[in-house]
N, C-alpha and C positions, 0 to 999 in steps of 0.2 A: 601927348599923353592925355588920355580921360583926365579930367580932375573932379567931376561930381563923384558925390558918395552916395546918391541915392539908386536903386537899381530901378526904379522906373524913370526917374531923370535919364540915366547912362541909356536903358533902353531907346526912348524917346529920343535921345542926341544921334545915336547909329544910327534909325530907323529918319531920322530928318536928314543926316549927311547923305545918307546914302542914295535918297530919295533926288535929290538937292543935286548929286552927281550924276546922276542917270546910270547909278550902278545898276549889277543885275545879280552880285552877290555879297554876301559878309560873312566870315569864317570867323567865328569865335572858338580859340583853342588856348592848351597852356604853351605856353612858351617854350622853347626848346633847350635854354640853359639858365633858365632862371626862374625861381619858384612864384612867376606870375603867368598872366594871360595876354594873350594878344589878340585885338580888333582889325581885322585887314579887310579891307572894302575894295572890290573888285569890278572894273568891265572887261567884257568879251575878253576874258583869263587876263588883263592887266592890271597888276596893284595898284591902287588910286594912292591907298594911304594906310597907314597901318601906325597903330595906339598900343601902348601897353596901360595893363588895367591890375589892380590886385587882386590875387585869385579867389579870394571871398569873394568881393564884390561881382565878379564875372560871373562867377555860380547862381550868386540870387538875380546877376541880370537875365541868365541863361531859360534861368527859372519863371522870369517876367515873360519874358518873349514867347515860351511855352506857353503860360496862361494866354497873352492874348490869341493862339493859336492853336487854343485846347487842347495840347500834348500831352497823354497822360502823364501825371508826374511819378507815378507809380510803377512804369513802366521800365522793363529788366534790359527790352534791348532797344538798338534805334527806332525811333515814334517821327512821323511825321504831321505837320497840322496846317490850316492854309487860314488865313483871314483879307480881310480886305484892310488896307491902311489908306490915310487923308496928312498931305503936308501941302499946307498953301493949296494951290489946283492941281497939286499931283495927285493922282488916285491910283495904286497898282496891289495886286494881290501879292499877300506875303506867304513864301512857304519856307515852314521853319521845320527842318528835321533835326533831333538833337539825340546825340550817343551817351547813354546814361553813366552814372560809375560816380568814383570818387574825384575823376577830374574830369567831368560833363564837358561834350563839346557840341556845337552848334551850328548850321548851317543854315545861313538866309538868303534864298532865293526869290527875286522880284518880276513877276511876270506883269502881263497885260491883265486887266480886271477881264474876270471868265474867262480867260482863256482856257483851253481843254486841256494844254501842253499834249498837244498828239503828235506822236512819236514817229518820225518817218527816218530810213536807214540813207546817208548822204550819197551823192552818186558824182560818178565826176564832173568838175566842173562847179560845185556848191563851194561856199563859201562856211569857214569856218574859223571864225577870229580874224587871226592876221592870214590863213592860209585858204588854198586855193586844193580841193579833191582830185588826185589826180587817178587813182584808182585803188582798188581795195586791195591789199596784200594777202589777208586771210584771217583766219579766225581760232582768238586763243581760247584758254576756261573762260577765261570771267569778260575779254574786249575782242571788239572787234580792230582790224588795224589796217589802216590806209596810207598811201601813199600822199603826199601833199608837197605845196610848194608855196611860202612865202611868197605874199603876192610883190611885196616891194621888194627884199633881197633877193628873190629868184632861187634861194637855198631849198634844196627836197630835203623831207624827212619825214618821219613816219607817225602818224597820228593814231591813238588807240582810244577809241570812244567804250563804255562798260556797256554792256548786252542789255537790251532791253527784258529777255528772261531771265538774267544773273539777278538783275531790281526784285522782278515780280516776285522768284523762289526764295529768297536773301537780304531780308531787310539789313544784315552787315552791311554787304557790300558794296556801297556806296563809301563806307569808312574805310573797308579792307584797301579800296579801287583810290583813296587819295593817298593813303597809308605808302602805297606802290610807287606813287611817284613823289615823293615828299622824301621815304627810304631813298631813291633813286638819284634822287638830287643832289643830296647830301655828298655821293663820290664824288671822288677826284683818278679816275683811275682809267688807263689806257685798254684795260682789259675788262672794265663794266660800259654796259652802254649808257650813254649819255644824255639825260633826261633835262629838256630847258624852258618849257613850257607846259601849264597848264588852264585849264577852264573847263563852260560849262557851254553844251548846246541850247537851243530857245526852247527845249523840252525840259532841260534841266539835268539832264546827263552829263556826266564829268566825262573829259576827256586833258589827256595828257601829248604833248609833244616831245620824241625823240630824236634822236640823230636814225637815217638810213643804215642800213645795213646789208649788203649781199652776203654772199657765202653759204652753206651749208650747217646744217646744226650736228653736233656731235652722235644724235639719237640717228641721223641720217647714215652718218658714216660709217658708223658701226654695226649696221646692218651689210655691208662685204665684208665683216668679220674683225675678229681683234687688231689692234694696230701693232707694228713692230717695239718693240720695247724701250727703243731709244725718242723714237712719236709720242709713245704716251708719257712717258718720265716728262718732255720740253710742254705736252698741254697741261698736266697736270700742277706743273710749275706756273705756268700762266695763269692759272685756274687760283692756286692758292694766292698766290701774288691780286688777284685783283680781289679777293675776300679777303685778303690781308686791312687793304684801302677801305672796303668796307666795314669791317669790325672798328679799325680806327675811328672809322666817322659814326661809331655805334649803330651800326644796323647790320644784322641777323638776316642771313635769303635766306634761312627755313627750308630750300625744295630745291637744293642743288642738285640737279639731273643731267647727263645727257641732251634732253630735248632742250634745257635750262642754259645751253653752251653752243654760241655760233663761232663756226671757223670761215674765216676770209683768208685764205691763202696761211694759212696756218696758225694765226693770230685770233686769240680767242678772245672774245666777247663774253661775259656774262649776261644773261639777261632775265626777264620775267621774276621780279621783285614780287610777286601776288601776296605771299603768305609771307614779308621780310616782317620782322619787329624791332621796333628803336630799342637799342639796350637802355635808353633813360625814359622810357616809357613804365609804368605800374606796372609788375611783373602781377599777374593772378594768384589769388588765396588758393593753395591748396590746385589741387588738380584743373586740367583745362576742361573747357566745358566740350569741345570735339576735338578729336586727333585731325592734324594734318600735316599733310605730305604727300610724296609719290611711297607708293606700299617697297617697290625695289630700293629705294636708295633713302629710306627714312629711320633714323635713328630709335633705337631701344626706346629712351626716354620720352620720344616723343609719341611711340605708338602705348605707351603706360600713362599718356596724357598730363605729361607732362611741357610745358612752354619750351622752344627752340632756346638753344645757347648758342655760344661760339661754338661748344666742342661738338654740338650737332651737326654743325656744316664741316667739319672735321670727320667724320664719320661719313656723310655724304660723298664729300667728295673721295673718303677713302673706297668705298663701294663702285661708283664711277672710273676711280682707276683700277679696283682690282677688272671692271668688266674692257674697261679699253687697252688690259694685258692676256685677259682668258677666253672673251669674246660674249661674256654672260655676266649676269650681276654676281655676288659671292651668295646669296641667298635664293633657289627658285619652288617655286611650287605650282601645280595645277590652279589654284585658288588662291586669293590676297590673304586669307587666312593664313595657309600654309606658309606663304614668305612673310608673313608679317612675325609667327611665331617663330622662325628661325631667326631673324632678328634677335626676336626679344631670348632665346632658348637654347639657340643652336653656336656650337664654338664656331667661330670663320674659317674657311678654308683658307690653306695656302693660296697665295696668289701665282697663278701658273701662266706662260705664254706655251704657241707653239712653236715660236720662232727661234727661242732657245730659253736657256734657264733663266728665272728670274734672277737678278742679282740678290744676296742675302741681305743688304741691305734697304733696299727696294721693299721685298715682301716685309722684312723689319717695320717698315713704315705702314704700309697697307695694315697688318697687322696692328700696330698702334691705336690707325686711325678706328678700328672695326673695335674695337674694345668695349666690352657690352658697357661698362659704366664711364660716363665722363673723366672721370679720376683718372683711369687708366691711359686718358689719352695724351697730344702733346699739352702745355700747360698755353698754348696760345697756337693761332694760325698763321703767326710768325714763327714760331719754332718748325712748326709743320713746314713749312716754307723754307726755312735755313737748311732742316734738314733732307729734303727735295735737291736742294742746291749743293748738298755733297757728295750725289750718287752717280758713280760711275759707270757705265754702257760699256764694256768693253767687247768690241766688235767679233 
């Protein structure tokens, strides 16, 4: 544990250790169940060491480290700033980006004195922490995502570095992009994908480590049309079961989609955490400053700009089963406009198959979940789930 109380001391001590390590990053944030901060001092994504600190004093360190790095302190969203630091005969440029608010967070990055950090896209064969490029996967909103291998375990999985344009256009998203796999990590669940590393390129881009994954995405499948009615009731059970695990571990996916849900033989994944929120996170005064979501399958509330809940991903996922029983979302229009205001406007459609009738219970639930106000919905995604697990398909 830190034990100085002054905040350029506390500054001074990080910026020595970390120096001292041959680290190449420091994450100052608050804590995750306790109303402090913690100091975690990082190489090539491994934690060296990690302090807790009181969350005053974090603040006005937070605030030191901004000064030596000219970060406006005035400043409404993430500020970036660089200087040159001196311990003993080490000399490296310090870049300090920090996310303002009521619980300021920080990020210190250690490069080479002048270095450009110019940004080049990895190819296979490049070396990234502990893993080896094996080839590119493809390309989501905000990462790119490669294939890689442990260079000692020999274990593949999937590495997803943030886009060099997501930076340039999004001074967030560097927070949004660790937010993702921090939410991510947090599960414990057979049916989210599996997040166990993280770090940072020699350019200074965060990049996170997953478990591999085959199979098909849900958005894929559903393009031959609605699935049979008894398919979707066992994904959709899957689907809430592993947002179950998540809500547990307090965090919100925000953008349950189709494209959002890989099947491997019929076992579904959760994935792409982008927009998740920790439930023990400062919820926003008053209205959000932009809506998001996917326009098909995003909740009332949140196109009225208000922050995701539990009962948002309740609604999501009810819209995703009504389209994996009718072959369409429950809401469509020519224009985002159009289905955004049915959302927010329009009663829900029955949910219909054409394989046969929906069961009254079934649509019961669909119905629940689409319920323009949260109120109206189940009181958890356990309920939602319990009652998924009492519907019968009769052949």
């Amino acid at each position: 544990m830190v034990t100085a109380r002054d905040p350029i001391t506390v500054a001074d001590v990080v910026l020595d250790a970390a120096l001292a390590a041959d680290a190449d990053a420091v994450i100052i944030e608050p804590a995750v169940q306790a109303a402090r901060y913690t100091i975690a001092v990082a190489r090539h994504g491994e934690i060296l060491a990690v302090s807790a600190i009181e969350t005053q004093l974090a603040i006005h360190t937070i605030a030191r480290l901004g000064y030596v790095c000219q970060v406006d302190p005035a400043a409404t969203r993430p500020t970036t700033g660089r200087a040159r630091i001196r311990s003993c005969d080490t000399q490296r440029d310090l870049v300090v980006t920090i996310a303002p608010g009521d619980q300021p967070r920080a990020e210190l990055m250690f490069v080479s004195c002048g270095a450009k950090q110019a940004r080049s896209e990895p190819v296979a064969g490049d070396r990234i922490g502990h893993y080896q490029v094996v080839r590119q996967l493809g390309a989501g909103g905000m990462g790119d995502v490669y294939e890689v291998e442990h260079v000692t375990l020999h274990r593949r999985a999937a590495l997803k570095i943030l886009q060099e344009t997501v930076i340039a256009r999004d001074a967030e998203s560097l927070d949004r992009f660790r937010r993702e796999a921090q939410a991510t990590a947090r599960i414990r669940s057979r049916y989210i994908v599996e997040v166990f590393d993280f770090g940072y390129l020699d350019d200074g881009r965060p990049y996170f480590v997953m478990e591999l994954l085959g199979g098909t995405s849900l958005c894929d499948m559903l393009e031959d049309g609605p699935l049979p009615i008894e398919r979707a009731l066992e994904l959709a059970r899957q689907i809430a079961i592993g947002l179950v695990a998540a809500h547990q571990h307090g965090v919100i996916h925000a953008d349950v989609t189709p494209s959002n849900i890989l099947l491997e033989d019929d076992h579904v994944k959760v994935i792409d955490f982008g927009l998740a929120r920790l439930r023990d996170q400062a919820m926003p005064d008053g209205l959000a400053d932009q809506i998001t979501g996917t326009p098909s399958y995003v909740s009332p509330e949140q196109l009225t700009g208000h922050a995701a809940s539990e009962a948002s991903d309740q609604y999501s996922l009810g819209c995703v089963l009504f389209e994996m029983l009718a072959g369409h979302p429950p809401f469509e229009g020519s224009t985002t406009t159009e289905i955004c205001f049915g959302h927010v406007r329009s009663p829900a459609p029955r949910a219909t198959s054409p394989y046969a009738r929906v069961p009254a219970a079934l649509a019961q639930v669909v119905a629940r979940c689409l319920a323009k106000h949260p109120k109206g919905r189940y009181a958890s995604m356990q309920e939602l789930a319990e009652a998924l697990e009492t519907i019968e398909v009769v052949p």
